[in-house]
PAZA-802174 format. One record per atom (N, C-alpha, C, O): residue number from 0; residue in one letter; atom name; x, y, z. Coordinates in steps of 0.001 Angstrom, whole numbers, plus 500000, padded with zeros to 6 digits. Example, Ala and Ser with C-alpha at 12.3 -4.5 7.8 and 13.67 -1.06 7.14 Angstrom:
BEGIN
site num 0 residuo A atomo N X 513190 Y 494310 Z 507800;
site num 0 residuo A atomo CA X 512300 Y 495500 Z 507800;
site num 0 residuo A atomo C X 513200 Y 496700 Z 507800;
site num 0 residuo A atomo O X 514236 Y 496681 Z 508465;
site num 1 residuo S atomo N X 512850 Y 497750 Z 507080;
site num 1 residuo S atomo CA X 513670 Y 498940 Z 507140;
site num 1 residuo S atomo C X 512900 Y 500030 Z 507870;
site num 1 residuo S atomo O X 513409 Y 501138 Z 508039;
END
This chain:
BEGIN
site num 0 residuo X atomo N X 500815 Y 498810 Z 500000;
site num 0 residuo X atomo CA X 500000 Y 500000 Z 500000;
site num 0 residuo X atomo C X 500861 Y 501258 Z 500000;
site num 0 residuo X atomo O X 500498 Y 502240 Z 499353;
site num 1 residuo X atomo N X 502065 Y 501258 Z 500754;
site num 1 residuo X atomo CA X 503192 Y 502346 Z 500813;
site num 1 residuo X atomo C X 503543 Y 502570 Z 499183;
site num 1 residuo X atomo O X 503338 Y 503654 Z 498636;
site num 2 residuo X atomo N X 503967 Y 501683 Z 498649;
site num 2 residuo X atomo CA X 504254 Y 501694 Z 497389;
site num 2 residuo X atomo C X 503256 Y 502496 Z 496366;
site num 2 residuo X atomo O X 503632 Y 503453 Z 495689;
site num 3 residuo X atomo N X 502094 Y 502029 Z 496357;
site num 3 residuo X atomo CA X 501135 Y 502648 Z 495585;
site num 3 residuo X atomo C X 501161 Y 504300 Z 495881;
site num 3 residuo X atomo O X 501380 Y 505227 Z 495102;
site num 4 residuo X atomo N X 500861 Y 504303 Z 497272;
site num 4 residuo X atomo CA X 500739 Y 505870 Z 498285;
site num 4 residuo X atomo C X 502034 Y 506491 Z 497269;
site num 4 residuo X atomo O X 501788 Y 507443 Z 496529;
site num 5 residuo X atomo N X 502993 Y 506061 Z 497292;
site num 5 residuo X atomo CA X 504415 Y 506591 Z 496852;
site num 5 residuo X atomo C X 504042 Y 507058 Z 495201;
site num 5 residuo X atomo O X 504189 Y 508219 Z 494819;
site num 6 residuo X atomo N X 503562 Y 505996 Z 494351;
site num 6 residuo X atomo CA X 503595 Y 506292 Z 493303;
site num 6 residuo X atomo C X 502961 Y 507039 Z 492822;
site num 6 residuo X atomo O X 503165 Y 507349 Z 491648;
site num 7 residuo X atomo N X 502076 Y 507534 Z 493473;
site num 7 residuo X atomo CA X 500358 Y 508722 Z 493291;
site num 7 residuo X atomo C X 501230 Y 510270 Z 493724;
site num 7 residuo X atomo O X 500987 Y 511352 Z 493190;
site num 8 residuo X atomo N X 502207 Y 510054 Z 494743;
site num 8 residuo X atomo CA X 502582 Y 510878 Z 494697;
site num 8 residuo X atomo C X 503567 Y 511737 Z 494245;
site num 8 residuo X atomo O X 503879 Y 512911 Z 494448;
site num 9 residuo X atomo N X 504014 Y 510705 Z 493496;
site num 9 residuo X atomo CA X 505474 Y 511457 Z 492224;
site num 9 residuo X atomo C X 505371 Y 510926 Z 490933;
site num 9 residuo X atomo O X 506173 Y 510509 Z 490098;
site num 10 residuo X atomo N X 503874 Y 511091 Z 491023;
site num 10 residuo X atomo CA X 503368 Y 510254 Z 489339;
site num 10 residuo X atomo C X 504334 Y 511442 Z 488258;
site num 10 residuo X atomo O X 504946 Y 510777 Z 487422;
site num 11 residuo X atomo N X 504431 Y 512004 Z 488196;
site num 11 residuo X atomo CA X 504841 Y 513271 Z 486981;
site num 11 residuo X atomo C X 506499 Y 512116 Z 486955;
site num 11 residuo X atomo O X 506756 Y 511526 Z 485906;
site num 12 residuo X atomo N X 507433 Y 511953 Z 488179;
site num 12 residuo X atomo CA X 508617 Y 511426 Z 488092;
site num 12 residuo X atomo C X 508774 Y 510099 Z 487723;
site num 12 residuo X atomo O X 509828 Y 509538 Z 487426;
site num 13 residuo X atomo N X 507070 Y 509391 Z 487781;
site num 13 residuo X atomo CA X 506955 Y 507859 Z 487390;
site num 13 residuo X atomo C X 506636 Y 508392 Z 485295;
site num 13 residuo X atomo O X 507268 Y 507965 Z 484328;
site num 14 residuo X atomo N X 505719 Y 509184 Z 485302;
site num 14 residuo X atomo CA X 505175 Y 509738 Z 483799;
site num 14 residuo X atomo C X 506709 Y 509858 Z 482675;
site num 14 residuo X atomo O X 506827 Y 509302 Z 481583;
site num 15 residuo X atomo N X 507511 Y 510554 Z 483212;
site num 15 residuo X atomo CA X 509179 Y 510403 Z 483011;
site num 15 residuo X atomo C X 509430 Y 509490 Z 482621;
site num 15 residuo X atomo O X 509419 Y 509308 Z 481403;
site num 16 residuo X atomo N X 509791 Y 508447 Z 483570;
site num 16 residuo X atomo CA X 510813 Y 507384 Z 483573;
site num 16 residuo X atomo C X 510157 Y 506180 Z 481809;
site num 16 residuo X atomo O X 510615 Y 505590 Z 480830;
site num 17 residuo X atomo N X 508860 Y 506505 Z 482501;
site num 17 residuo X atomo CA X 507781 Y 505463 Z 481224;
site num 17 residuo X atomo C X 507943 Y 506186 Z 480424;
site num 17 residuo X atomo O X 507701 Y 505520 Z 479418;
site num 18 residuo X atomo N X 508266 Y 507400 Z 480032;
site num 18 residuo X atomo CA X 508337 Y 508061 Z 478775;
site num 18 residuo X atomo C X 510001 Y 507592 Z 478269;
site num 18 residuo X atomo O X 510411 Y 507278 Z 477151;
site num 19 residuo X atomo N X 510534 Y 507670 Z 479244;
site num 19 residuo X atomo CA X 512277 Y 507638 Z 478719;
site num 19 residuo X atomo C X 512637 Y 505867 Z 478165;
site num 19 residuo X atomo O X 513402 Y 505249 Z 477425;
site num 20 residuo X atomo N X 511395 Y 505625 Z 479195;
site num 20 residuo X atomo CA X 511610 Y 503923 Z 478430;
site num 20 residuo X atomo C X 511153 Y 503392 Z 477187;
site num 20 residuo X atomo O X 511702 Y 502665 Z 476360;
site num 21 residuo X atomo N X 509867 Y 503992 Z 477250;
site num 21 residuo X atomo CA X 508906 Y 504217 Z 475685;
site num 21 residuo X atomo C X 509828 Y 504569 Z 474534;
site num 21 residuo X atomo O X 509821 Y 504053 Z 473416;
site num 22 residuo X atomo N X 510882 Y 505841 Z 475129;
site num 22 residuo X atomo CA X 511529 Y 505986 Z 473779;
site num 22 residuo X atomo C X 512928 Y 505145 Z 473328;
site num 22 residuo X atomo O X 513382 Y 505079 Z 472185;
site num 23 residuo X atomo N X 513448 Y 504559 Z 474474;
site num 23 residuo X atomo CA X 514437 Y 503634 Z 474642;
site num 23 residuo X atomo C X 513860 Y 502306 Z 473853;
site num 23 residuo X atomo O X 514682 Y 501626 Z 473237;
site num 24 residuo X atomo N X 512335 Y 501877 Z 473851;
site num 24 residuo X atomo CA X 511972 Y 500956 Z 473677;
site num 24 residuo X atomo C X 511741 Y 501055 Z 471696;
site num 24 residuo X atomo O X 512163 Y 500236 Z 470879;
site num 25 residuo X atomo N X 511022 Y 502215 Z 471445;
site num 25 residuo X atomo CA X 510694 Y 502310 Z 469834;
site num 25 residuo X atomo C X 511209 Y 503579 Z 469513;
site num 25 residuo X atomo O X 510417 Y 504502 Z 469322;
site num 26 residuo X atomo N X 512296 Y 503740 Z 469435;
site num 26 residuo X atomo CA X 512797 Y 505031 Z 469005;
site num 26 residuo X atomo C X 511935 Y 505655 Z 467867;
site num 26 residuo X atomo O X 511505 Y 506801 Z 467738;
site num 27 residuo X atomo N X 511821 Y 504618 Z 467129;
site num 27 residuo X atomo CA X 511192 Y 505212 Z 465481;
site num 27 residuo X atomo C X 509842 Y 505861 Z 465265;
site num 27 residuo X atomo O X 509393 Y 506401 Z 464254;
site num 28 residuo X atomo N X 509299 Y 505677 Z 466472;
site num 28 residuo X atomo CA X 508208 Y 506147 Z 466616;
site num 28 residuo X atomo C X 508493 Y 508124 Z 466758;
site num 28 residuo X atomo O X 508055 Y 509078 Z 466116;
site num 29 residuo X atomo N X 509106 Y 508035 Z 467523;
site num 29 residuo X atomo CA X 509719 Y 509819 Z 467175;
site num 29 residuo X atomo C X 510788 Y 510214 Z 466191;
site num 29 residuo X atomo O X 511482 Y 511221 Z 466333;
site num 30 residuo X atomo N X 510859 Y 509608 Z 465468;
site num 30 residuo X atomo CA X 511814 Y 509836 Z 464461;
site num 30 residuo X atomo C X 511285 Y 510963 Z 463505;
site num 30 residuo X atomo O X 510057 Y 510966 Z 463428;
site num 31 residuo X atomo N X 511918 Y 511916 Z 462762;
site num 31 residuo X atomo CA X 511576 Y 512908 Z 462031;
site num 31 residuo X atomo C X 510934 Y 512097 Z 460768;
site num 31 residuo X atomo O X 511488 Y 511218 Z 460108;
site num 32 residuo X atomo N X 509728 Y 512579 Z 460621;
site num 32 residuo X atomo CA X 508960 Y 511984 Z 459523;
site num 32 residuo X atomo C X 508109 Y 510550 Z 459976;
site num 32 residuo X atomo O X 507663 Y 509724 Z 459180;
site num 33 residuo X atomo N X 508032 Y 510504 Z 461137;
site num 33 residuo X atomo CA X 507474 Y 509419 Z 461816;
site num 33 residuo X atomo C X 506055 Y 509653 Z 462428;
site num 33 residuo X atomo O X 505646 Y 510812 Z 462504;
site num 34 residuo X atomo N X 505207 Y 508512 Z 462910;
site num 34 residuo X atomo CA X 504090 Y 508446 Z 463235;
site num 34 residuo X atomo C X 503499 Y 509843 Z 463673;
site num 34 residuo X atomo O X 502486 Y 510478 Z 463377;
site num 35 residuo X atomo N X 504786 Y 510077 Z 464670;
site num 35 residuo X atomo CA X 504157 Y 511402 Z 465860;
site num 35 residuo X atomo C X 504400 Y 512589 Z 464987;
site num 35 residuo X atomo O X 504073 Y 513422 Z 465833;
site num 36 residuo X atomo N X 504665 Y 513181 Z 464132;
site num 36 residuo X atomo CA X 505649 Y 514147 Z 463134;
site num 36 residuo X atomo C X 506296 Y 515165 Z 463971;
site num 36 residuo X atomo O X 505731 Y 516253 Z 464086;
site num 37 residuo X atomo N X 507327 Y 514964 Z 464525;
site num 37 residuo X atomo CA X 507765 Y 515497 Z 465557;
site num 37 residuo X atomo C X 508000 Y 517300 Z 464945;
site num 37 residuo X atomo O X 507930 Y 518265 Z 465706;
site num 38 residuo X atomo N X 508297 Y 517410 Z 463342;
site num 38 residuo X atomo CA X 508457 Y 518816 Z 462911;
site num 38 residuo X atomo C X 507019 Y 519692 Z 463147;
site num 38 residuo X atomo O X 506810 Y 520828 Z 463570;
site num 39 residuo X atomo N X 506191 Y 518674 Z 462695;
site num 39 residuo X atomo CA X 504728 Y 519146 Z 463232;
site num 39 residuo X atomo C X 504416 Y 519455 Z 464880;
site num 39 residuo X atomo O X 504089 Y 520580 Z 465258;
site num 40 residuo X atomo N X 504534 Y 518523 Z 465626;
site num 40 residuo X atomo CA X 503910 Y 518693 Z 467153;
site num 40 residuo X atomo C X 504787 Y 519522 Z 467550;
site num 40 residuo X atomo O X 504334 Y 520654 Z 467378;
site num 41 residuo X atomo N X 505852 Y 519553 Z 468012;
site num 41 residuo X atomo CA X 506992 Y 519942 Z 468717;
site num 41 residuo X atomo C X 506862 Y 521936 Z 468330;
site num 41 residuo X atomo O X 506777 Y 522953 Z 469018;
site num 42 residuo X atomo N X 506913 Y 521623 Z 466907;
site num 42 residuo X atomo CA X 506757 Y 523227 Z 466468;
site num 42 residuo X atomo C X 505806 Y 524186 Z 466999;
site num 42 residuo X atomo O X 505900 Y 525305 Z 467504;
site num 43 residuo X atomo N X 504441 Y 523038 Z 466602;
site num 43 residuo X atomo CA X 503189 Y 524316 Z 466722;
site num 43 residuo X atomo C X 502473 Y 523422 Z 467933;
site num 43 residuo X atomo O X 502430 Y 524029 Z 469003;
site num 44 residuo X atomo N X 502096 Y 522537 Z 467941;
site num 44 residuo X atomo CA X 501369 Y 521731 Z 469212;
site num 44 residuo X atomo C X 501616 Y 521949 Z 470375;
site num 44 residuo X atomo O X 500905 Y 522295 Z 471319;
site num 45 residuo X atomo N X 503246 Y 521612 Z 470221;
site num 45 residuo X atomo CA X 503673 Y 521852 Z 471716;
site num 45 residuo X atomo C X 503654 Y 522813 Z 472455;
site num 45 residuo X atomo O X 503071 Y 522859 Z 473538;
site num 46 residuo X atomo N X 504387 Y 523814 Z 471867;
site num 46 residuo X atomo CA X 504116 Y 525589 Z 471612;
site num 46 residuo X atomo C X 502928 Y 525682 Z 472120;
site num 46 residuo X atomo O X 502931 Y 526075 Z 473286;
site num 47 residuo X atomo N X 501971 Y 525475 Z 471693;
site num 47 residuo X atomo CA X 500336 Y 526400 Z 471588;
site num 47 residuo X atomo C X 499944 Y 525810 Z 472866;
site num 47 residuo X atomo O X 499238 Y 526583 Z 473514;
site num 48 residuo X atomo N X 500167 Y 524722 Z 473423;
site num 48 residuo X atomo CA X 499800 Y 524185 Z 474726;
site num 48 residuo X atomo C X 500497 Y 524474 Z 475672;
site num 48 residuo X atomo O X 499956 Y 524595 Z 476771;
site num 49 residuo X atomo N X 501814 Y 524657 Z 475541;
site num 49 residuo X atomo CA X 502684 Y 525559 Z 476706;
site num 49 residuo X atomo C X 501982 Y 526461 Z 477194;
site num 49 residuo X atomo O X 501561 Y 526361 Z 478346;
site num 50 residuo X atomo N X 501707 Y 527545 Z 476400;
site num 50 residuo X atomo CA X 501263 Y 529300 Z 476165;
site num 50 residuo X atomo C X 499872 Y 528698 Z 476579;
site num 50 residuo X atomo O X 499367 Y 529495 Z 477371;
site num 51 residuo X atomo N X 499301 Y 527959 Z 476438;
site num 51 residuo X atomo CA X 497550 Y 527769 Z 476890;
site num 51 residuo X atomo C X 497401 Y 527411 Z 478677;
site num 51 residuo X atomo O X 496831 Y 528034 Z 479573;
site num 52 residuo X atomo N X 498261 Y 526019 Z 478682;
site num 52 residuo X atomo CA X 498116 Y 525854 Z 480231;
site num 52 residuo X atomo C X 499251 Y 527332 Z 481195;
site num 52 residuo X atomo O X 499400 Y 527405 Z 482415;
site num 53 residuo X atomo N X 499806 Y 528213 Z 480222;
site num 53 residuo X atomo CA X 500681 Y 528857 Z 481118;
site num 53 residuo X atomo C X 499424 Y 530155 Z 480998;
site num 53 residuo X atomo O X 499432 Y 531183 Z 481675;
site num 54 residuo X atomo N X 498772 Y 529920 Z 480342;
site num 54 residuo X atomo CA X 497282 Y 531244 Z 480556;
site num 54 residuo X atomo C X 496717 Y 530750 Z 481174;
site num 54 residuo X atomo O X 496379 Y 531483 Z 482103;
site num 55 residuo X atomo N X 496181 Y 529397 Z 481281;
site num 55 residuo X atomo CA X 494791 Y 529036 Z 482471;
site num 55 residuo X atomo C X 495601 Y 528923 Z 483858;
site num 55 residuo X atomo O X 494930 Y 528481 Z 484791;
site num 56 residuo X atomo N X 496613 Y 529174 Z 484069;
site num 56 residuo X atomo CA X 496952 Y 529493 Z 485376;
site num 56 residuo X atomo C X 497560 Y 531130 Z 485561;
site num 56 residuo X atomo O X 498271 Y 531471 Z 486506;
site num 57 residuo X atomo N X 497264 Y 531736 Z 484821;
site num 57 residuo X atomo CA X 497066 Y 533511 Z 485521;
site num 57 residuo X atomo C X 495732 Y 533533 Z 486270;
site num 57 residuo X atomo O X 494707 Y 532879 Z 486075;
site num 58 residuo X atomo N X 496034 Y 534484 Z 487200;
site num 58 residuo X atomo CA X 495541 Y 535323 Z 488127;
site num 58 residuo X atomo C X 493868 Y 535911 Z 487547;
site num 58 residuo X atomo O X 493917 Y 536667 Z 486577;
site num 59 residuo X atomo N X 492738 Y 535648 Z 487996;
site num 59 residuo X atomo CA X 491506 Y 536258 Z 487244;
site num 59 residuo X atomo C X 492371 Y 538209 Z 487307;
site num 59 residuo X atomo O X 492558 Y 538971 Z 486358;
site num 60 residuo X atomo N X 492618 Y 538370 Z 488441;
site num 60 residuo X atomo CA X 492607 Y 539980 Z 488931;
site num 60 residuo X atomo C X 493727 Y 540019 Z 488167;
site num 60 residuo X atomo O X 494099 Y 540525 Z 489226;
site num 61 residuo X atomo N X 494818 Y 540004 Z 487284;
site num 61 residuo X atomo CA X 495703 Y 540147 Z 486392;
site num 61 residuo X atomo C X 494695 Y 540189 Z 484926;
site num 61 residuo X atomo O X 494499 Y 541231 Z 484301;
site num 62 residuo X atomo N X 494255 Y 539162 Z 484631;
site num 62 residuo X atomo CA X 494028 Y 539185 Z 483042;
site num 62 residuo X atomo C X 492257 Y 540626 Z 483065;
site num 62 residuo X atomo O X 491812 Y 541164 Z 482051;
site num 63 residuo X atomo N X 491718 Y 540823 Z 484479;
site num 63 residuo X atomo CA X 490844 Y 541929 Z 484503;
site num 63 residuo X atomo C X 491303 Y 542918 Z 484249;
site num 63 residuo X atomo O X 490732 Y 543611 Z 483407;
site num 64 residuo X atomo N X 492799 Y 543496 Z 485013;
site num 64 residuo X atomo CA X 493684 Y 544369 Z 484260;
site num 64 residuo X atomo C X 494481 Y 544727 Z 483506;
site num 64 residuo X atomo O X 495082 Y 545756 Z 483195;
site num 65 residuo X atomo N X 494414 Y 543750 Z 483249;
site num 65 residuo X atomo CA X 494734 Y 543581 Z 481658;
site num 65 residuo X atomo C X 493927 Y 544034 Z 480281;
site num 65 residuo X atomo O X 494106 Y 544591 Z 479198;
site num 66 residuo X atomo N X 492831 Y 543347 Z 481158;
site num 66 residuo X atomo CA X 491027 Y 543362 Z 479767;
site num 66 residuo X atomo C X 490825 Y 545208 Z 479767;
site num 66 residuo X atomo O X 490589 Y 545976 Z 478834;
site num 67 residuo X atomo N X 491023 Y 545439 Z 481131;
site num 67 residuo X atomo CA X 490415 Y 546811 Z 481255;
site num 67 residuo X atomo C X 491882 Y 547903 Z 480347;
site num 67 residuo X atomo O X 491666 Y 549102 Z 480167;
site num 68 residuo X atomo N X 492696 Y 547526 Z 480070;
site num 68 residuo X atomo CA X 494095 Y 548494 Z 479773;
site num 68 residuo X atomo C X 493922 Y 548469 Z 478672;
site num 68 residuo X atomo O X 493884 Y 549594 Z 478173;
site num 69 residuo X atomo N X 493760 Y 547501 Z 477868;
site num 69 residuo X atomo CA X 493947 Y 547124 Z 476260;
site num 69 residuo X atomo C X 493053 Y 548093 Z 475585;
site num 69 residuo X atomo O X 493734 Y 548786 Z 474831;
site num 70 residuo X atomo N X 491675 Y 548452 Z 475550;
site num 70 residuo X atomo CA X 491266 Y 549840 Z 475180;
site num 70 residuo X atomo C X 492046 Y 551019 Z 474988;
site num 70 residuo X atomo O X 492145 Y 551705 Z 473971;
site num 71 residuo X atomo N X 492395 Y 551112 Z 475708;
site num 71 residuo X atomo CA X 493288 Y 552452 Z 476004;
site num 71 residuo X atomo C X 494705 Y 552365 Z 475196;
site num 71 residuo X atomo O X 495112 Y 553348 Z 474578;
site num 72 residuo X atomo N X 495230 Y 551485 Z 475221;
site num 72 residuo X atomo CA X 496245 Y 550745 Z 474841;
site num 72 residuo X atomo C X 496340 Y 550963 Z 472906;
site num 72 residuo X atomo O X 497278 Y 551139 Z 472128;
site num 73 residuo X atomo N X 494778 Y 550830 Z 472737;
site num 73 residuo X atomo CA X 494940 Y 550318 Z 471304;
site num 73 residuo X atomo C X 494898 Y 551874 Z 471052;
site num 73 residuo X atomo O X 495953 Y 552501 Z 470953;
site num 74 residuo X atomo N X 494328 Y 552162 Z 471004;
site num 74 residuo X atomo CA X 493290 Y 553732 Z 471012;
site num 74 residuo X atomo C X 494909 Y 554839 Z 470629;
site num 74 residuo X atomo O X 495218 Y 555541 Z 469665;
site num 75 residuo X atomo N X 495635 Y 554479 Z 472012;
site num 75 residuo X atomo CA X 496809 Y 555219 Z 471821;
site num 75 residuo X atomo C X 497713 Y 555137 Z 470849;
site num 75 residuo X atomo O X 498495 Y 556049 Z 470579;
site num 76 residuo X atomo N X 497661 Y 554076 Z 470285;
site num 76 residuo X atomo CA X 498738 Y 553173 Z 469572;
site num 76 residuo X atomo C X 497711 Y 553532 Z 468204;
site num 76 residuo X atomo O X 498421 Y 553647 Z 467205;
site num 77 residuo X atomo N X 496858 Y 553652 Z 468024;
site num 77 residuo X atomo CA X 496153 Y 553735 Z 467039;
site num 77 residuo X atomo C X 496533 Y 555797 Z 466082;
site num 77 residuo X atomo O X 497132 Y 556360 Z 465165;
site num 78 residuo X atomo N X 495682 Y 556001 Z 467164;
site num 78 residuo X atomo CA X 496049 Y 557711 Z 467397;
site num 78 residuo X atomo C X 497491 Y 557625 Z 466899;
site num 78 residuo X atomo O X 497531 Y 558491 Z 466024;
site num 79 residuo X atomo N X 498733 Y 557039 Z 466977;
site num 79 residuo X atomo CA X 499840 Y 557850 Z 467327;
site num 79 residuo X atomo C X 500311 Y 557337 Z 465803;
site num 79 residuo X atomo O X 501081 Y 557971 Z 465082;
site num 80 residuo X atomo N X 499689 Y 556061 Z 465466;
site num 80 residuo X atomo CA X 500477 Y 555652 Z 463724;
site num 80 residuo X atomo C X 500002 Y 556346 Z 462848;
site num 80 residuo X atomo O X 500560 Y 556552 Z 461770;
site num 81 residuo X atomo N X 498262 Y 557071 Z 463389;
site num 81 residuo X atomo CA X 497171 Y 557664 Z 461987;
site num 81 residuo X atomo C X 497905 Y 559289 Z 461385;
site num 81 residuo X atomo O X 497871 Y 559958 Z 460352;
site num 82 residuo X atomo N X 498702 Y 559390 Z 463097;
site num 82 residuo X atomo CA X 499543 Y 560877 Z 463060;
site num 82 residuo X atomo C X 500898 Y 561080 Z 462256;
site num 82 residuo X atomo O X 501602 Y 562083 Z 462371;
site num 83 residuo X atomo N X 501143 Y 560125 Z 461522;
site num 83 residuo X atomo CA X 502148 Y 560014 Z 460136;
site num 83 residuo X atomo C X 501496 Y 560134 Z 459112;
site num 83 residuo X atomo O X 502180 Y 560504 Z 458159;
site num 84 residuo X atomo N X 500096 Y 559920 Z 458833;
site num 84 residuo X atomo CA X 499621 Y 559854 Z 457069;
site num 84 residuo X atomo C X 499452 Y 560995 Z 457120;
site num 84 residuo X atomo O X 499078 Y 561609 Z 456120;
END
């Protein structure tokens, strides 16, 4: 039962090890031009899910002041390029 208790609790360091073996086991499976298309995921997949779970963990009271600035923001930025033509 210790064992199990143990493994629930450093699952991310158990998620690892099965990944490092997975790739030890079928390399070819990540190989460039392979099943997973690693030029594909890695580029834009991986990327876009970084930047997604690193947004669903901001602050509500950050991205409110944020929502509320960007008006103002554009407005200024808008105003200040129209003042060259």
């Amino acid at each position: 039962m210790r064992l199990l208790e143990r493994l629930r609790k450093d699952w991310f360091l158990v998620g690892i090890v099965l990944a490092i073996a997975g790739a030890k086991l079928g390399p070819a499976v990540g190989v460039r031009g392979g099943p997973l298309k690693p030029e594909i995921t890695v580029s834009y997949i991986a990327v876009a899910t970084i930047f997604f779970n690193s947004g669903l963990s901001l602050k509500t009271e950050l991205a409110d002041s944020r929502l509320h600035a960007s008006p103002g923001v554009f407005c200024s930025d808008f105003n200040q390029g129209s003042r060259w033509k």
